[in-house]
C-alpha positions in Angstrom: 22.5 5.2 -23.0 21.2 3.7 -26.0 18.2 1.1 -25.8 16.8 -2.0 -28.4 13.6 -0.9 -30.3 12.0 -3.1 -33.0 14.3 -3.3 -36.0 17.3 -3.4 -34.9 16.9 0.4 -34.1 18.3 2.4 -31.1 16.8 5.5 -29.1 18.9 7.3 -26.4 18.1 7.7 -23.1 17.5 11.4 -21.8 20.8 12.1 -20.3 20.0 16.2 -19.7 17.4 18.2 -18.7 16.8 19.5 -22.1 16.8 16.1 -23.7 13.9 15.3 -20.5 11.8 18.4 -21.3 11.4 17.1 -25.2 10.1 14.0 -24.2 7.5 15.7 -21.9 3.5 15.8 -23.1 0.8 18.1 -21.7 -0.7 18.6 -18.2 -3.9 17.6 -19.1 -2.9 14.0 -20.7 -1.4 13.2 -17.4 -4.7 14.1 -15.6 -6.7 12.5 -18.1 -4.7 9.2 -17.4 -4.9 9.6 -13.5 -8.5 9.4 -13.3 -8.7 7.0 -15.6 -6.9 4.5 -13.4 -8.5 6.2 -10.5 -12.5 5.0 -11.7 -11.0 2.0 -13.1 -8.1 0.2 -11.1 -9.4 -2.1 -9.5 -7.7 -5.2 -7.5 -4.5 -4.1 -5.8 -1.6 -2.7 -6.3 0.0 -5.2 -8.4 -3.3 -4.8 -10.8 -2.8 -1.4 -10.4 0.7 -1.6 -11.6 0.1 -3.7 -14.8 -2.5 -0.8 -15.9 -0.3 1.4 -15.9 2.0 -0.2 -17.4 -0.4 -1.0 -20.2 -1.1 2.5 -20.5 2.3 4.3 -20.5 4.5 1.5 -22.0 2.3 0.0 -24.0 -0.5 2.2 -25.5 1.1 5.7 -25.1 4.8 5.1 -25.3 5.7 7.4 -22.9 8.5 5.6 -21.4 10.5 2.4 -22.1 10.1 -1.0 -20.9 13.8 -0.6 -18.6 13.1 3.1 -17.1 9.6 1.4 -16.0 11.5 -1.4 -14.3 13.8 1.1 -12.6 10.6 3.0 -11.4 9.1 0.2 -10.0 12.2 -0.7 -8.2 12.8 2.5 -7.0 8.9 2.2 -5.3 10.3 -0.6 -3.1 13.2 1.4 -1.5 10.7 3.4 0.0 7.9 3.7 2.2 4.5 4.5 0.4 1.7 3.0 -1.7 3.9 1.5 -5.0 1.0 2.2 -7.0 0.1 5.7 -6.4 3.9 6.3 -6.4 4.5 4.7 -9.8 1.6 7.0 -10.9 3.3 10.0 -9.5 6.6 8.8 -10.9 4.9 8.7 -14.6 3.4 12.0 -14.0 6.7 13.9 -13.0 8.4 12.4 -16.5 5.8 13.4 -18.4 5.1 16.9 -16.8 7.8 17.7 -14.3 6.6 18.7 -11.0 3.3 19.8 -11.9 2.5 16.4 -13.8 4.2 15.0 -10.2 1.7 16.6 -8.3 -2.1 16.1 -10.9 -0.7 12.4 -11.4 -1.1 12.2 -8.1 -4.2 13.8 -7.2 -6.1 12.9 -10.0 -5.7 8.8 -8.9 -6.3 9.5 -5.3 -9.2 11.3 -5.5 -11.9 9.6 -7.3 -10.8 6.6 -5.1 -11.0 8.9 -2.1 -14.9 10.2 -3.2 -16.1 7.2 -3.6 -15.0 6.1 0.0 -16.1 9.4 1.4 -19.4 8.5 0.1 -19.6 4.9 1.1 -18.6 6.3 4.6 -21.5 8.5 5.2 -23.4 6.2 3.9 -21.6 3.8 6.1 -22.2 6.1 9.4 -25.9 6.8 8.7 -26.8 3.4 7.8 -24.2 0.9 8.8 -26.2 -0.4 11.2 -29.6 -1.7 9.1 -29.4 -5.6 8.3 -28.7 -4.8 4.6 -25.4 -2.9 5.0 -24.9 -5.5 8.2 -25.1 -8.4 5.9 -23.0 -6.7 3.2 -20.3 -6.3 5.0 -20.9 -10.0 6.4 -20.0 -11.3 3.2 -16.8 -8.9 2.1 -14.8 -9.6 5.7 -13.9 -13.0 4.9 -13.1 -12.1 1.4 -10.5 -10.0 2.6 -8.9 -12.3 4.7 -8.8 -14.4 1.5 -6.9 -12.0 -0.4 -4.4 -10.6 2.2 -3.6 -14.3 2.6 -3.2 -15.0 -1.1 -0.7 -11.2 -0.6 0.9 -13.2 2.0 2.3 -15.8 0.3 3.2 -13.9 -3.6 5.3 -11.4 -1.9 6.3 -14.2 1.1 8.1 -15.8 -2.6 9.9 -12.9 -3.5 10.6 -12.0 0.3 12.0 -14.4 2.0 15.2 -15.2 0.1 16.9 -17.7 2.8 16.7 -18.8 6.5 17.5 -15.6 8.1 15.2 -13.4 6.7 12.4 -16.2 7.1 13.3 -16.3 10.9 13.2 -12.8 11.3 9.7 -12.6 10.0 8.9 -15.9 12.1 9.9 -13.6 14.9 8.1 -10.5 14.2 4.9 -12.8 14.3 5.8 -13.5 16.9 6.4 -10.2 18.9 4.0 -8.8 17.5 1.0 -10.9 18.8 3.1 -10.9 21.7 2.2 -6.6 21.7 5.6 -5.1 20.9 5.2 -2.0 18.8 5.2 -2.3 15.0 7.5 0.5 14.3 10.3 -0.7 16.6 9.8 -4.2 14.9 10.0 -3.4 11.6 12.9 -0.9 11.6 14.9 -3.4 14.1 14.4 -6.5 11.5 15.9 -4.0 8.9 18.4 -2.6 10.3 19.8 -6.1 12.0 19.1 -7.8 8.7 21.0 -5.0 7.1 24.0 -5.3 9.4 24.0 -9.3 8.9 24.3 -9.1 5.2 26.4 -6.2 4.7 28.8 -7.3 7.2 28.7 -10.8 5.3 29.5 -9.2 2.5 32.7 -7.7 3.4 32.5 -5.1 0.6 35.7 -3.2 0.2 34.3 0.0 -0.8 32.4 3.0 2.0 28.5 3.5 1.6 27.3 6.8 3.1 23.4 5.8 1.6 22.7 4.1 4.6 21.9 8.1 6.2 19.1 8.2 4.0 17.1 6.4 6.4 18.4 8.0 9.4 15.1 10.5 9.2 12.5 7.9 8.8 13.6 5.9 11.8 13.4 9.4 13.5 9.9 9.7 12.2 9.0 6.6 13.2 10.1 7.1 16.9 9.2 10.6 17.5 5.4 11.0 16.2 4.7 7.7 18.3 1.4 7.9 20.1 1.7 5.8 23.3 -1.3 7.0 25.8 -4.8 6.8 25.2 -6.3 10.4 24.2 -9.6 11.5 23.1 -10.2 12.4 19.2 -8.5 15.7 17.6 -7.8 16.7 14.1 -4.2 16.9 14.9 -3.5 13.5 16.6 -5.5 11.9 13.9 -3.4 13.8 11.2 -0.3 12.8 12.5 -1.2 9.4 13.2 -2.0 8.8 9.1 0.7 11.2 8.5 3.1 8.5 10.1 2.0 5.8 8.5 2.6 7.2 5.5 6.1 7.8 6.1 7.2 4.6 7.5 4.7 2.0 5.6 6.7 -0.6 3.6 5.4 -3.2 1.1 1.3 -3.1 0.3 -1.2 -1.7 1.2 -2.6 -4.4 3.2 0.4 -3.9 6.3 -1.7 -1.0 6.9 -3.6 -2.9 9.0 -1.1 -3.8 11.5 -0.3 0.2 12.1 -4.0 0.9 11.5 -4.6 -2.0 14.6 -2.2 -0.6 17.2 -2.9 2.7 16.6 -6.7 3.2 16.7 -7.7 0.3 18.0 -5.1 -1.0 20.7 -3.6 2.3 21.9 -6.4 5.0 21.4 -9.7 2.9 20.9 -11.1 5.3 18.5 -11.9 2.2 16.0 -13.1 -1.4 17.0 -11.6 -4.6 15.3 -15.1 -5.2 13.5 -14.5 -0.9 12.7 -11.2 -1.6 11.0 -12.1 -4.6 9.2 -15.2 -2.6 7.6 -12.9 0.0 6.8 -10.6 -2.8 4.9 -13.6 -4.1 3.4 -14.8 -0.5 1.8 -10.7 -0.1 0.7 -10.8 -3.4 -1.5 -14.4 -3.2 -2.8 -13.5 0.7 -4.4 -11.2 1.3 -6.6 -8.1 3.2 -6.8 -5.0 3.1 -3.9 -5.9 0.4 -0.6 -4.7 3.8 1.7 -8.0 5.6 0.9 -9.0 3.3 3.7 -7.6 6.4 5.3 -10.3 8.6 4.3 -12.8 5.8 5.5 -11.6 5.9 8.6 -11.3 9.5 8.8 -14.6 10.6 8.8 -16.1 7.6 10.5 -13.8 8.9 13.5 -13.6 13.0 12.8 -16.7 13.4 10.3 -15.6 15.5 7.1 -12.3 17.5 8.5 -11.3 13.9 9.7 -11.2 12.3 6.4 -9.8 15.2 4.7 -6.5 15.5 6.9 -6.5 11.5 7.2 -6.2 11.3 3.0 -3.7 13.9 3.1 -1.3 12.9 6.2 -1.3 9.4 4.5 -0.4 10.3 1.1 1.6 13.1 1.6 5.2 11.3 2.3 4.6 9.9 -1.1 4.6 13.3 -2.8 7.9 14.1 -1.2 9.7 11.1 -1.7 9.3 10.7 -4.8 10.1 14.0 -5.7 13.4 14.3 -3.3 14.9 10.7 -3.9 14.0 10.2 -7.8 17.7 12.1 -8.2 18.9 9.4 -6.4 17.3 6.0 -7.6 20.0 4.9 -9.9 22.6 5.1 -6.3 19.9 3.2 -4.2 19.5 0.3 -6.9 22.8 -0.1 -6.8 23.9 0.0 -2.8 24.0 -3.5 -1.0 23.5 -1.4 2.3 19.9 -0.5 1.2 19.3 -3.5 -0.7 19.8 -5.7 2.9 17.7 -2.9 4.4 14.9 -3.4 2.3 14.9 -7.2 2.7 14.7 -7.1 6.3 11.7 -4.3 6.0 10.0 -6.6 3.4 10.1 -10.0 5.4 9.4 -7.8 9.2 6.0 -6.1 7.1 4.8 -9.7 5.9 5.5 -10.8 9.6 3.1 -8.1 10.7 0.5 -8.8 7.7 0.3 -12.7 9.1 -0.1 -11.5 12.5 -3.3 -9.7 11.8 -4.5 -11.7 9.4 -4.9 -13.9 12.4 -6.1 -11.8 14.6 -8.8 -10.3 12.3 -9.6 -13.8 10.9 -11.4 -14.7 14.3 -13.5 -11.3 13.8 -14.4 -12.3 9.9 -15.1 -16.1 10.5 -18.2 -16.4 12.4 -20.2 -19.5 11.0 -20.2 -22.0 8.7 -21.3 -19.2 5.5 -18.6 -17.3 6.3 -15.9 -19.7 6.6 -17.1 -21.5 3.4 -16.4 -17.9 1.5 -13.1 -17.5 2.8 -12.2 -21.4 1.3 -13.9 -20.5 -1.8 -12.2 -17.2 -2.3 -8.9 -18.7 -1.5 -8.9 -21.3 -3.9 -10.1 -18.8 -6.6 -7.4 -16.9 -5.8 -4.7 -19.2 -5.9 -6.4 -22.0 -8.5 -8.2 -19.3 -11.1 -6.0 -16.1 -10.4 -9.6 -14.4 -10.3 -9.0 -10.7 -9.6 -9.9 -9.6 -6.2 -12.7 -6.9 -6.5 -14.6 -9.7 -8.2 -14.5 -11.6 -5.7 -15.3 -8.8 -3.1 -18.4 -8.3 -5.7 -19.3 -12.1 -4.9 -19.2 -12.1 -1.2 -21.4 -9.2 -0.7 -23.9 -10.8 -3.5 -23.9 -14.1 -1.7 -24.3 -12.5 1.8 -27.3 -10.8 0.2 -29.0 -13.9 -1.4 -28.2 -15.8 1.6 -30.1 -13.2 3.4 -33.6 -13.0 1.3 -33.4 -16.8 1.2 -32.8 -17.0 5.5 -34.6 -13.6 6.4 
């Protein structure tokens, strides 16, 4: 397929594996850009996102602006960080399987270090007033900014009535203490049924298989019964997440809630918020929260197999389905699908939002930061990790001024 450049001049598309490998650069430029964005992305994965496309559309040339576009659609069909998985997406263009794989190792781990170290630090002196009145300051922040998440992707979401009732309802439920899993993947498939049975479409679509095995995931690695800590349960716990987490990285904390908080107790509310907290303040991928959590829970081993089980899916999707992003774009079937997925993980985002709002807001300071951040947000477009900068350096202030 042949595509505009400046000039009036036209460059083809790869359309064979020979015409892919030409395009293809060294190893270590692909690690050199991973890390890069691993020190230095900061604020999201929608900040995240626009680096990299600075970097590999704009600055390096590596790929087009339309092949980016269909990468970054293809992020949204399936469950995984989109950011980490537009980085591996890059890396396996530019590399092949080993760019796939340092692409994605190279921006998790700095991300993942600098958590590790915040969380021994964290475990060995979370508890003196400094650390306490850090952390005092950031909480509120993030309720901020998983609002101000809330209501960009609630835009894009919730394209009519139905699918804003169906995440009305999966508020709902949720607070009501059904099970995320069986909420999300019943708002998508019903969603999915409603639309593609409105649609009428003439021809058969077998693509709708492709999410037969996450819906088994989803149902058989569920962890009902409380259970003391092991490596394995905690493993398979992050290792699930990472398979059936839709939209950002923020509905983590609805699985992260149930899991270790409601149904094992391993974390506490004020536990998982500080986790958050650490997440937003670093840079680099929201799921190294993972790694936070990990060794607060296991120690090292903990936060080794927590970063792993919750990135892993990524690695294998993207290299399994990337053969098959131009049928998924296309299919109405997983289309509706994904818009019942979308609206259900915005439902659970809102619902503990709420819930972890009453943990953050504890006075009049705190309160005042989560106004101020909110209108900075939305007013000034301020980027987040800024403003997670300026909680923790008010709570500070606010501290040697009211020891």
């Amino acid at each position: 397929m042949a595509t505009p450049l400046q000039g009036g001049k036209q460059r083809m598309e790869p359309t064979t594996e020979e015409e892919i490998q030409d395009e293809r650069g060294p190893l270590y430029e692909v690690a050199g850009l991973a890390i890069k964005l691993g020190f230095t992305a900061f604020g999201g994965p929608a900040a995240h996102i626009a680096m990299l496309h600075d970097e590999v559309v704009k600055r390096r040339k590596w790929i087009d602006e339309q092949r980016f576009l269909d990468l970054l659609g293809a992020t949204n069909l399936i469950p995984g960080p989109n950011s980490t998985e537009m980085v591996i997406h890059v890396g396996h263009i530019r590399a092949g399987y080993a760019g796939l794989v340092v692409a994605g190792v190279g921006f998790i781990l700095p991300a993942a270090t600098i958590v590790l170290m915040l969380a021994w630090l964290y475990v060995n002196y979370g508890t003196t007033p400094t650390a306490e009145w850090l952390l005092y300051g950031i909480k509120p922040v993030i309720i901020a900014i998983v609002l101000h998440a809330l209501w960009s992707l609630g835009q894009k979401a919730i394209k009519g009535s139905l699918l804003g009732i169906v995440g009305g309802v999966v508020f709902a439920l949720y607070l009501a203490g059904f099970d995320e899993l069986l909420l999300l993947f019943a708002a998508g498939i019903l969603v999915a049924i409603i639309q593609y049975s409105r649609q009428r479409s003439a021809q058969s679509n077998n693509q709708a298989t492709l999410f037969l095995p996450w819906l088994t995931v989803a149902t058989s690695v569920s962890l009902a019964q409380i259970v003391p800590v092991s490596l394995s349960s905690l493993f398979l716990i992050f290792l699930k997440i990472g398979a059936v987490l839709y939209g950002s990285g923020y509905v983590l904390l609805a699985f992260l809630h149930n899991d270790l908080v409601v149904n094992l107790g391993w974390l506490t509310d004020q536990q998982l918020l500080d986790a958050v907290a650490i997440g937003q303040f670093t840079p680099g991928p929201v799921f190294t929260t993972a790694t936070f959590i990990g060794f607060v829970v296991a120690g090292w081993p903990g936060a080794i197999l927590a970063t792993i089980g919750i990135f892993l899916p990524s690695f294998l999707f993207v290299a399994v389905l990337n053969p098959l992003i131009p049928r998924l774009r296309n299919s109405a079937l997983a289309a509706s699908l994904l818009d019942g997925v979308n609206v259900a993980s915005l439902g659970l985002m809102a619902a503990v939002t709420w819930q972890l709002g009453q943990a953050a807001i504890q006075d009049w300071l705190t309160g005042l930061l989560m106004i101020v951040s909110t209108v900075l947000l939305f007013r000034y477009k301020i980027n987040s990790a800024w403003l997670v900068l300026g909680g923790a350096l008010v709570a500070l202030l606010y501290q040697l001024i009211f020891p």
